[in-house]
N, C-alpha and C positions, 0 to 999 in steps of 0.2 A: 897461664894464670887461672886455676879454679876459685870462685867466689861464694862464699857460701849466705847464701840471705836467711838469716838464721831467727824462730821463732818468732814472726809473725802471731798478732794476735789472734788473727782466724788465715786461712789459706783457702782460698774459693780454686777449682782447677778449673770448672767449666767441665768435667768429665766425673767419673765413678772415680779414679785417684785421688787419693792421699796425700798429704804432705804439712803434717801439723805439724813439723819442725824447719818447714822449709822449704826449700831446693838449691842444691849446686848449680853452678852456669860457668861454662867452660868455651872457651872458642864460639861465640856467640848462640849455641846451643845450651837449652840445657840438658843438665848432664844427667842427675839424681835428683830426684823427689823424694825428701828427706820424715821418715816418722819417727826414728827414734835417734839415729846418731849417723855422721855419713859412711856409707860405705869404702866412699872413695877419697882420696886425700886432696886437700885443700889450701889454699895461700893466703885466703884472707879471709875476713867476716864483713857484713853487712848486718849490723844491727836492726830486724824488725821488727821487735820487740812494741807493742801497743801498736802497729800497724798491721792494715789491712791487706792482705794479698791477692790479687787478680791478673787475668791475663790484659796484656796488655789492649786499649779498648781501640775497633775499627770502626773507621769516618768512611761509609760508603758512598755520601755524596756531596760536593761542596762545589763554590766558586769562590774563590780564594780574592779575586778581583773586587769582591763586592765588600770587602771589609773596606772600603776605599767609601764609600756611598752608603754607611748605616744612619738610621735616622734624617734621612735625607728629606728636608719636607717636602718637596714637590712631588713624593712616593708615600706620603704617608696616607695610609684611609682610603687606600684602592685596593681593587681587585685586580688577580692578576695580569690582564689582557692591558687596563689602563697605567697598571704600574709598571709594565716592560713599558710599555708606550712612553711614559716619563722620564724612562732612564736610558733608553738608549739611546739618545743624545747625548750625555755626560756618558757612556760609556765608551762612546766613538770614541772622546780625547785622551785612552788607557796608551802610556807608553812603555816603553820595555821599563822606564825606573819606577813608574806607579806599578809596574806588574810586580817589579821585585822587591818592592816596598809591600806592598798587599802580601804576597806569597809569605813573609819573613811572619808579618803579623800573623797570619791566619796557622801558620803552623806552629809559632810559639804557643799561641793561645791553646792551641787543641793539644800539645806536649804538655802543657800546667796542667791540663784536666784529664792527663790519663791516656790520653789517645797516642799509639803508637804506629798505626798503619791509616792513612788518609786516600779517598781518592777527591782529585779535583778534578773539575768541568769546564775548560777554559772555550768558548765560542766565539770571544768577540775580537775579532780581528779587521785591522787597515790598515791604510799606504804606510800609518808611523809605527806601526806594531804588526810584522812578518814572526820575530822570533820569542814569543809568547813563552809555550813550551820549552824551550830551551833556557831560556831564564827562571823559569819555576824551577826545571832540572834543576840549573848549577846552585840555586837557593838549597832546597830538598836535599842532595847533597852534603853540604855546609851544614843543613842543620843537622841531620841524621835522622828523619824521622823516614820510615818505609811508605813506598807512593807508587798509586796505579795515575798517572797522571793522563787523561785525555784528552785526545785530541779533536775539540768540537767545532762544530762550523756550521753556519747559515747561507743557503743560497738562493731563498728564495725573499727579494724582499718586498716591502709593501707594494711597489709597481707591477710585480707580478701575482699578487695575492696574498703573499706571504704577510708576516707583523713587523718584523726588522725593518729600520731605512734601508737604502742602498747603500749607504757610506760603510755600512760592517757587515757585507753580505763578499764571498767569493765567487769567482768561477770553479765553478767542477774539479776543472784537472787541475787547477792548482791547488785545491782541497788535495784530494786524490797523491796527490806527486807528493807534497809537504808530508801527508798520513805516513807516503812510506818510507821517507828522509827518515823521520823521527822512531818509527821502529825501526831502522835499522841505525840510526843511531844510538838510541837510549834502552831499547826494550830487553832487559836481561830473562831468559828463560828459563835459567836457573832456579833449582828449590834454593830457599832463602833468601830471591831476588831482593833488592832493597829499593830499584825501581825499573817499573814496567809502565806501556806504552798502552791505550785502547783508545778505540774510533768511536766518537760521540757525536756524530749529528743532532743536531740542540734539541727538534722537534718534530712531529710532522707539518705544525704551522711555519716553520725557516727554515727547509729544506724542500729541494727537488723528489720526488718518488725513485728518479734515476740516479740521483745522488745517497739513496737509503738504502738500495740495490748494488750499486758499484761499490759502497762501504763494508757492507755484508760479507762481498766477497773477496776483498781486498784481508779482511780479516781472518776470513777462512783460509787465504793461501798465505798468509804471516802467522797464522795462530797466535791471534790476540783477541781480547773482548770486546764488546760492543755494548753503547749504552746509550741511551737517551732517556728524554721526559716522556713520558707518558701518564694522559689520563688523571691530570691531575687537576682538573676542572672542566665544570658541565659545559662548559664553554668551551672548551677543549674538543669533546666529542663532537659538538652541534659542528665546531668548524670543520673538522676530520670527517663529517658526513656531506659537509656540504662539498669541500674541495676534493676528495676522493672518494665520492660515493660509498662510503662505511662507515662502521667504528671504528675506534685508533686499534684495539689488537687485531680485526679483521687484516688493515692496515698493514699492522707488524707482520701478518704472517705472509700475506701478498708477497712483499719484499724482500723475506728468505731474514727475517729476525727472529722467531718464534722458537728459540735454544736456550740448552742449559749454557752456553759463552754469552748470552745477553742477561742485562739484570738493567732497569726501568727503576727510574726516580719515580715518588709519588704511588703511581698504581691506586688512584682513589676509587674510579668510577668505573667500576667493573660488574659485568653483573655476576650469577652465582654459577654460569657457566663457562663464562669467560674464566673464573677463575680457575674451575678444573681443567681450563686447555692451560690456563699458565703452569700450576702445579704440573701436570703429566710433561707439558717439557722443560719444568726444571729451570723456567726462566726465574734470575732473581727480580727482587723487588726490594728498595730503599724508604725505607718506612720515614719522614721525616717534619715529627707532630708541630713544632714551633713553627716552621714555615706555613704549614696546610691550614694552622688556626691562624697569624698573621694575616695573611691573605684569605683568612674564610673560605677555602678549598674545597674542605671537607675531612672524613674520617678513614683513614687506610684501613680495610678489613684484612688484619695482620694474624690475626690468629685462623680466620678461614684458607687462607693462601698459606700457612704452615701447614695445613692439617689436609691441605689439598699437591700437599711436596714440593713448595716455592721455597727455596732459601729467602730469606725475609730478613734482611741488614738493618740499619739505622745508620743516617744522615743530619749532617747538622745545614745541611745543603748550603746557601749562600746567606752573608753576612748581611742583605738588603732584605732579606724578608726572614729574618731570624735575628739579627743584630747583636749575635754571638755563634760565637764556633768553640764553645762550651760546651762538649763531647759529654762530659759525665751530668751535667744538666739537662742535655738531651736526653737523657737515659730515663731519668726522674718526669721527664714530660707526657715520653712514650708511656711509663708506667701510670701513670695517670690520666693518661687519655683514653687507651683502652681500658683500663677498669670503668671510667665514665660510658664508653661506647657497649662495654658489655658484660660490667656490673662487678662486683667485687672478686670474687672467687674467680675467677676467669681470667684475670692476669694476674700474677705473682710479678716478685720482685725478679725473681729468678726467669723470669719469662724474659725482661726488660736486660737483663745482664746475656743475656745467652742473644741476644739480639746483636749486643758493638759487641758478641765475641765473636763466637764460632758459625753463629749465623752468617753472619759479615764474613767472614775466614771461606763460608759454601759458598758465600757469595761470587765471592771472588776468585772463585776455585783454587783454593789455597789450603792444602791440609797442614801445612807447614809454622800456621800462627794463629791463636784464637782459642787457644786451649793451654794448659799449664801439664805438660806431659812430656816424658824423658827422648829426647831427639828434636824435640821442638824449636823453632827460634826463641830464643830467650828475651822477649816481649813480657815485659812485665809493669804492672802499677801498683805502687802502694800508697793505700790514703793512712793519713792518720785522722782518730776520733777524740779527740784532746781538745777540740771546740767547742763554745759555747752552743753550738747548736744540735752533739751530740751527748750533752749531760745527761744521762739515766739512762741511757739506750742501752737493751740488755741482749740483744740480736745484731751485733754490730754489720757484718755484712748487709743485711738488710738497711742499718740505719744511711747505710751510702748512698739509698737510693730513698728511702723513705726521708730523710731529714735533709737529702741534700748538700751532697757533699761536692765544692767548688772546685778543688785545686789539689792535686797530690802531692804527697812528701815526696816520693820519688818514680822515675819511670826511665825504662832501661829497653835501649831498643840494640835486640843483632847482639845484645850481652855489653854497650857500651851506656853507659847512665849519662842521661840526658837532661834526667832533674834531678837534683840531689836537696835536700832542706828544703823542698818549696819553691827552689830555684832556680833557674837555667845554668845549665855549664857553660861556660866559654862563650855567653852569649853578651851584647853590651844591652840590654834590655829598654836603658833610656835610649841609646842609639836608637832602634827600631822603634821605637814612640815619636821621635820626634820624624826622621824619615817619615811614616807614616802620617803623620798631620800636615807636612810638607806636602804631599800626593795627594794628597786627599783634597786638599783646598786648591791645586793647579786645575782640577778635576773640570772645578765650576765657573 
């Protein structure tokens, strides 16, 4: 079955290509990037006529768990050290059905807004929750959205230093053993994977030194990535000097993390030569504005760590200090945060889109998705600007990100359409609403 998505009002590729009439999509690739008529023969049409065309948009960091705990008061109006401090109590009581409850939500939400490639950060594990991961799996799956899913963990908890209780902290080898269960269960290697496997030790404040060391290299002989927080409050470094004698990148590099397979949530507090060690090795960085202002964090210096050779993602990270996993409102945040941090001229719109595409795509060493070019996964988003709050807009790509645009008419992930009208396919929508209000309240 070739598809052909046919004149689009504007067609953004994310590259120097073409395609103001379009593109074909074949066998989950696409085929032809269409300017004047197709080359190649075709079965059906997709009408996108008065919609906007983009590659489909990448979630590089989330906790999918926490759409469970948004607006939670006993987390509201802290900083971050006191607001994990708040929540990890109610996080201890996450079961495999609140995991799959959460997971259902957080990946609908980011499918409505355009997001076709997500990764999650799952850490908190106990006696009632071993198969975490494996349950986002067979959700992920089921919905069809594409996923680096990680496998994160804490071991060090507040009795030994660390910030976590002990009721959600593991031992070692049982991190260690589970890490290589699930890559070798789940992790496909394959170009066009639809989902893969990475080791995320949460932090360096919930983790062992020997557990950040053993992950390293657990990942170097599975070849898979590695991710964690970093640096993403002053508070952060003060504790990462106090407990290992450095700064958290000193840290990272100690421990055999400092590679283009590592890519860092946050990256706030770095100084301006820290950032050319990250640039030179290529390590990424998850840019992620809504959480960093929620919690008063700080400012990611995103345009110095591009221009210093950091691929530089966008995250909508977790649903407790962001209280949406609204992908393309993220987009609109970033864009607006860094024009405040360094002034008009200095971030474009286009800065902000090339961030959940192709950035997010180096991110994640993926040449495979994140650009609108013929062999690609056929990952795509189209908004429509037919709302009240695009009247007069005469740069409409732009206006996606300048006027704020919530929800796409459609998104098509692998070449199979996941939203069609606005809507979920094959999804029960109030099902997963109610489910979730269910989880959410056994929580507390």
């Amino acid at each position: 079955m070739v598809t052909w998505i046919k004149d689009p009002a504007v067609a953004w590729t994310g590259n120097k290509n073409k395609a103001s009439r379009g593109v074909l999509v074949s066998e989950g690739r696409i085929l032809e990037l269409v300017e004047e008529s197709p080359q190649a023969e075709f079965d059906e049409i997709y009408d996108a006529s008065g919609l906007v065309l983009i590659p489909g948009l990448i979630n590089c960091h989330h906790h999918f768990y926490q759409t469970l705990t948004r607006a939670l008061p006993a987390a509201l109006n802290k900083e971050l050290f006191p607001w994990l401090a708040s929540l990890y109590p109610v996080w201890s009581n996450l079961t495999e059905h609140s995991v799959r409850a959460s997971t259902r939500t957080a990946v609908c939400e980011l499918l409505l807004s355009g997001c076709t490639t997500t990764v999650d950060h799952h850490y908190v594990f106990s006696e009632a929750l071993n198969r975490a991961i494996d349950v986002q799996a067979e959700e992920i799956q089921s919905l069809g959205i594409r996923a680096v899913l990680t496998r994160g963990s804490m071991s060090l908890s507040q009795e030994n230093g660390g910030l976590p209780p002990s009721n959600v902290v593991q031992a070692e080898d049982v991190i260690l053993k589970e890490s290589q269960r699930l890559i070798d269960q789940w992790h496909d290697r394959s170009e066009g994977a639809m989902l893969q496997i990475a080791l995320a030790p949460c932090s360096p404040f919930s983790v062992t030194e020997e557990l950040m060391s053993a992950s390293a290299q657990l990942a170097l002989e599975k070849k898979v990535l590695l991710h964690t927080h970093l640096a993403e409050t002053s508070g952060e470094n003060s504790f990462c000097e106090k407990l290992y004698g450095c700064r958290p990148l000193d840290y990272l590099e100690r421990v055999g993390w400092l590679s283009s397979k590592v890519w860092l949530a946050h990256g706030i507090h770095f100084s301006p030569e820290e950032i050319q060690r990250i640039g030179s090795a290529k390590t990424g960085i998850c840019h992620c504005p809504s959480s960093n202002m929620m919690l008063a964090s700080g400012l990611c210096p995103v345009q110095e760590l591009r221009a210093a050779g950091a691929a530089v993602g966008l995250g909508v990270d977790g649903s407790s200090s962001n209280d949406s996993s609204n992908l393309m409102q993220e987009l609109r945040q970033a864009y607006l945060l860094q024009r405040l941090r360094l002034g008009a001229e200095q971030f474009s719109h286009i800065d902000a889109l090339e961030l959940a595409t192709k950035e997010g795509a180096r991110l994640l060493n993926r040449e495979d998705i994140g650009q609108i070019r013929e062999g690609a996964c056929a990952d795509l988003a189209l908004f429509g600007t037919d709302e009240l709050r695009f009247a007069g807009a005469h740069d409409l790509l732009a206006a996606l990100v300048l006027s704020g645009a919530h929800r796409a008419q459609a998104v098509m992930v692998g070449g199979e359409w996941r939203v069609r009208n606005g809507e979920l396919v094959d999804v029960d929508l109030q099902e997963i609403l109610e489910n979730q209000k269910k989880a959410a309240l056994a929580l507390i």
